[in-house]
N, C-alpha and C positions, 0 to 999 in steps of 0.2 A: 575771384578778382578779375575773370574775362583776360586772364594776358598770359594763357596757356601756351599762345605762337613764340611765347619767348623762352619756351622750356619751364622744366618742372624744379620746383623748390626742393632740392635735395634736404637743406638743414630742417627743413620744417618735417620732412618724410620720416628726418630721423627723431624728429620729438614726438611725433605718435608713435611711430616703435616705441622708444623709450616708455611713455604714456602705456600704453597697453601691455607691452611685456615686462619691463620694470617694475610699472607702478601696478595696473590690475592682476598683471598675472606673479607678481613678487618676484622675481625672478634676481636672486644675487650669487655672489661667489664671496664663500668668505674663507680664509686659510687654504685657496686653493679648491675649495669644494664647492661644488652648484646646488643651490638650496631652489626651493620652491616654496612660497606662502601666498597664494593668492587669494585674492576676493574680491568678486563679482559687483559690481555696479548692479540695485536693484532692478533696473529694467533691462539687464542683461540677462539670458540666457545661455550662451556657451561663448567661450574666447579659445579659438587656437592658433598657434603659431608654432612654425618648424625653428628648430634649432639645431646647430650644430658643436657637439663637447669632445674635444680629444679627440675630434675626426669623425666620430658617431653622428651619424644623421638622427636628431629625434624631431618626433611629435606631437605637441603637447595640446592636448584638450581640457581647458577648463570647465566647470559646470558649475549648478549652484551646490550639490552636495560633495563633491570631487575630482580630482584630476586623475585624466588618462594621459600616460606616458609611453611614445608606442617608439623602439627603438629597429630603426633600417638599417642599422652599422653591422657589422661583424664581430664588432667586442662587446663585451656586456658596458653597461654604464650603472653607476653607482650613485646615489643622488639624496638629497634630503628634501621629504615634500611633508608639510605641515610639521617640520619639527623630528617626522621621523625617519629612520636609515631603509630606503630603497635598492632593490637594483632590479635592473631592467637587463632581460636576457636577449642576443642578437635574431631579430626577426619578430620578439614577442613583445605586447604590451602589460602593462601593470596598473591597477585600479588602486588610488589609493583616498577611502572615502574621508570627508573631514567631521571630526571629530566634538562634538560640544559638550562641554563642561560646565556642570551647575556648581562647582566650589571649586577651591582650590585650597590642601592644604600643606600648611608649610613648617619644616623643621624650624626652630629657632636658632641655633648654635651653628653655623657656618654656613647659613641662608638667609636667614631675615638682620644677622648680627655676626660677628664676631667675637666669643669669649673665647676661644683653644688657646690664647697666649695666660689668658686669668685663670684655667685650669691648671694650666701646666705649671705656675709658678706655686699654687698652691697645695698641689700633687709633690710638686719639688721640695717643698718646705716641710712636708712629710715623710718622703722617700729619702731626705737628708739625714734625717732625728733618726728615721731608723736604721741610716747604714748602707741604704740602696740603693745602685747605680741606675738609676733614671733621665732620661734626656727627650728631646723633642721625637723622634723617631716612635719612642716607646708612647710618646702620649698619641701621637696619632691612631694609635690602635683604640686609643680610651671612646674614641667615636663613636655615638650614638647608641652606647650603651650606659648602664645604668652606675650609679657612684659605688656598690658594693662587689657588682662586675670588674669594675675599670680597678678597683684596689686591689680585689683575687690577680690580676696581670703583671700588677706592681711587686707584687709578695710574689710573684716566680723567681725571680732573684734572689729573695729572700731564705736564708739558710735556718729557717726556725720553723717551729710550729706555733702560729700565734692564734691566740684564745679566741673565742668569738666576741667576748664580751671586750676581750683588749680591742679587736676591729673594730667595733662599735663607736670606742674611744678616739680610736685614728679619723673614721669617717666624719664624723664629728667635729674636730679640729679641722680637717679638710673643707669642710662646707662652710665654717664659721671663716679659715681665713679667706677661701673665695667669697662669700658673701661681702665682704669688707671692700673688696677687692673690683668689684660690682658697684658700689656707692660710686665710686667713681664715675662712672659712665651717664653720659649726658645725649639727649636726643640727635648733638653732632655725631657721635657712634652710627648714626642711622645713616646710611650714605643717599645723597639724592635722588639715583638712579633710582633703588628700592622704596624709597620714599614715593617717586611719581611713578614709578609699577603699582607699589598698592594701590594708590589714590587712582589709578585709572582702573584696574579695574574694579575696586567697589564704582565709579559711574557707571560700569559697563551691567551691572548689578549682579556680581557674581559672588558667591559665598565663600569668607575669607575665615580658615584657621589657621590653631594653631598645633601642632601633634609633636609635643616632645617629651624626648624619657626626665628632663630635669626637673627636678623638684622647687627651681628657682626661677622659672618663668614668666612668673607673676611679677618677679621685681623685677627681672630684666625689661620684661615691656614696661613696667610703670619707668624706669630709668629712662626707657628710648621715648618716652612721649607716645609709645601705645597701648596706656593700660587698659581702653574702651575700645579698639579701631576693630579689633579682631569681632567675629558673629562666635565664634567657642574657640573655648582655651582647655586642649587635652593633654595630662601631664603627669609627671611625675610622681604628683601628688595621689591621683586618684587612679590610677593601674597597678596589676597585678606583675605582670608580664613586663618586663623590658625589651626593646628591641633588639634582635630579628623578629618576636612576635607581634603580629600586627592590630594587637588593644589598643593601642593610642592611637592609630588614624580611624580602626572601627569604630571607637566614643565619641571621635573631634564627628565625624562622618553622622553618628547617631544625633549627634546636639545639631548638628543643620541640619538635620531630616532628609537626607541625601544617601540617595542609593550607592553602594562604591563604584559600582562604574560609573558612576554620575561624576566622581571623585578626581583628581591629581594631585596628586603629594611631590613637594618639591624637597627634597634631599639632598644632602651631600655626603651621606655615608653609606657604604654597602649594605649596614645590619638594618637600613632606613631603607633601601629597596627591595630590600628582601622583607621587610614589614609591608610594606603597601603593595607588592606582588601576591605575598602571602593572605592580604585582606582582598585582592581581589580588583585593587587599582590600579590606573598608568601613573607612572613615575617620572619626572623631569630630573636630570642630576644635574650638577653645581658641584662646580671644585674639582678634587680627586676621585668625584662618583662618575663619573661622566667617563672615565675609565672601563664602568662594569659593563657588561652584556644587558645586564638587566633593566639599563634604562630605556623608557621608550623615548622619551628627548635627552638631547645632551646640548647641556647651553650653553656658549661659550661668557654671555653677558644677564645679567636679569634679566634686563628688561623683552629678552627675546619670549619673553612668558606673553606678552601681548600679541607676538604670533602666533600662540599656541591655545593664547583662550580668548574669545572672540567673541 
């Protein structure tokens, strides 16, 4: 603008920071914690910038395959970069390369949707008839395992010995008053947020399942107005194995032709990270999973899935 002799535009200085460390190099604090998701402008080759966290002097090097984080402080720093748990030790740097993903699969039942209130009232309705003190607490155990699992947990209360053929009878009853129970539910069940996560990344052309232990998955998505959106739908129906064993993301994985480390599975259950660990895949947790060790992301929102698949 030639009117350097009048001194330097501070506000402006501070919207290219903003610009390059906010926006290219991702750079947020969310709950208190310092995240890192950046990505590079095509005709960029490296972005760094120094920063300083709880007093720690860092240095942050962007690239196009990943970031270095070189830490001059005294204390260690602790950090999340693409999604995953960091720490940086005093004097020493950490490489943390990024990650691409050809699919992405996802549990249905406390991830793409919410049914654990329609299990539990129809668990209830059984665990009444028989006598047995069951409540919310109890059902969250019923998680990502299978309807003959999650009854054997119900009947530990249970003061009898009951027949396998009577079980058979209960499970039965069970799945017909959930199924009922499920008619209900209307594409509004789908929340927006997950609605424009999926829809962006099928643009992004990344391969979308589904890997869960129910047997009712098919109508739950025809319910939500996804009974076509999914590339494979791995279920209930067609595994051996229920979860912790990792058959239903190795099948959803097998039907998109996708390596498992190609793979992410999104979960919200322990026995569902220890499936997709046990197959060989990174794990993103949602809800109460994001608790484990075992995840490699822990999200606080959906849609943070779009920093993680690219």
């Amino acid at each position: 603008m030639k009117s350097s002799e009048e001194g330097i535009h501070s506000a402006s200085i501070g919207g290219i920071w903003l610009s390059c460390v906010m926006g290219f190099g991702g750079l947020r604090i969310r709950r208190g914690n310092l995240e890192l998701n950046p990505k590079l402008p095509k005709a960029w080759d490296e972005l760094r910038f120094p920063l300083v966290w709880k007093g720690q002097k860092l240095t942050v090097t962007v690239e196009k395959k990943g970031v270095t984080i070189a830490n001059d402080g005294s204390s260690p720093v602790s950090l999340m970069v693409f999604g995953r748990s960091s720490r940086v030790e005093p004097e020493a740097s950490v490489y943390v390369e990024k990650k691409t993903y050809e699919a992405v699969i996802f549990d249905l039942d406390g991830v793409i949707c919410h049914t654990d209130h329609y299990h539990y009232l129809a668990w209830k309705e059984v665990a009444d008839e028989l006598g047995i003190y069951f409540d919310e607490i109890i059902n969250n155990r019923l998680r990502g395992v299978s309807r003959k699992e999650s009854f054997d947990i119900i009947l530990e209360r249970y003061d009898k010995v009951m027949r396998e053929e009577d079980k058979e009878i209960y499970l039965t009853k069970k799945n017909e008053g959930y199924k009922k129970l499920l008619e209900g539910m209307t594409p509004s069940d789908l929340s927006a947020e997950t609605k424009n996560t999926l829809m962006e990344l099928r643009k992004r052309g990344i391969k979308l399942a589904i890997g869960s232990s129910s047997k009712n998955a098919g109508l739950i998505l025809k319910q939500l107005g996804l009974e076509h959106f999914f590339d494979a739908i791995s279920d209930g129906n067609a595994i051996t194995h229920s979860k912790p064993h990792p058959e239903v993301f190795q099948k959803a994985a097998s039907m998109l032709n996708c390596k498992a480390e190609n793979c992410l599975v999104v979960e919200d259950a322990e026995a569902g990270l220890k499936a997709a660990k046990s197959g060989g895949m990174d794990c993103a947790a949602v809800g109460d999973a994001v608790k484990s060790i075992l995840a490699d992301y822990k999200l606080s929102a959906f849609c943070q899935l779009l920093e993680i698949v690219r």
